[in-house]
N, C-alpha and C positions, 0 to 999 in steps of 0.2 A: 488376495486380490491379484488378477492376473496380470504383468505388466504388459508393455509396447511389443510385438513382435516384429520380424523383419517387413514383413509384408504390409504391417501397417504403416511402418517408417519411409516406406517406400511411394504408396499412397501419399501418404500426407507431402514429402520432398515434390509430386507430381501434381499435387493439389496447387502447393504453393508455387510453383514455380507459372503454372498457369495464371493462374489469380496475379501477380506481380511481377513474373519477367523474371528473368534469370539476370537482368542485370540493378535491378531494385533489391535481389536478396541480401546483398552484404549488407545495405546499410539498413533493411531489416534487422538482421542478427544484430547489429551490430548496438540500435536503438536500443533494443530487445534485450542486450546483454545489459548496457547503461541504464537503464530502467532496475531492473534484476538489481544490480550493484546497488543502486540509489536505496532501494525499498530494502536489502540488507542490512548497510549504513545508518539507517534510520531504525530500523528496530534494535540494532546493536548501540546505538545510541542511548536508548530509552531506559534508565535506570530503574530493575525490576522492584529496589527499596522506594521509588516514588510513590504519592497514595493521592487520591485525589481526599482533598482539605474539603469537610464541609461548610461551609460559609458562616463566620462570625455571625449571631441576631447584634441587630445593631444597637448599640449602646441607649441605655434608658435616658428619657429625657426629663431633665431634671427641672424642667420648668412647670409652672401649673398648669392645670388642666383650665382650661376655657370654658365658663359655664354655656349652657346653648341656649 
C-alpha cells in the first residue's frame, strides 16, 4: 500500500487551509490531536481479559402454576 507523498501533503495543507483559514488551523490540530489522545486512552483502558457475561435465565419460580 502506497503511502502520502509530498505532493499530496501539500494539496491536502492547501485544501485545508482554504476550507478553514489559516487562523482556525491550530485549534483544528489541536481538537484533532485531543480527540486522537482521548480515543487512545480509552482503548488502553479497556481490559482485553474483560468478556461480555451472558445473562443469568432468571431464577425458577417456585410458586404454583395458576390453573387457566
Amino acid at each position: 500500500m502506497p503511502g502520502i507523498g509530498h505532493w499530496e501533503l501539500i494539496a491536502l495543507a492547501l485544501v485545508l487551509v482554504l476550507l478553514f483559514g489559516s487562523k482556525q488551523l491550530p485549534t483544528l490540530a489541536r481538537n484533532l490531536g485531543r480527540g486522537v489522545r482521548e480515543v487512545r486512552q480509552t482503548v488502553a483502558d479497556v481490559d482485553p481479559r474483560t468478556e461480555l457475561r451472558e445473562l443469568e435465565p432468571p431464577a425458577a419460580d417456585d410458586s404454583p402454576a395458576k390453573p387457566s
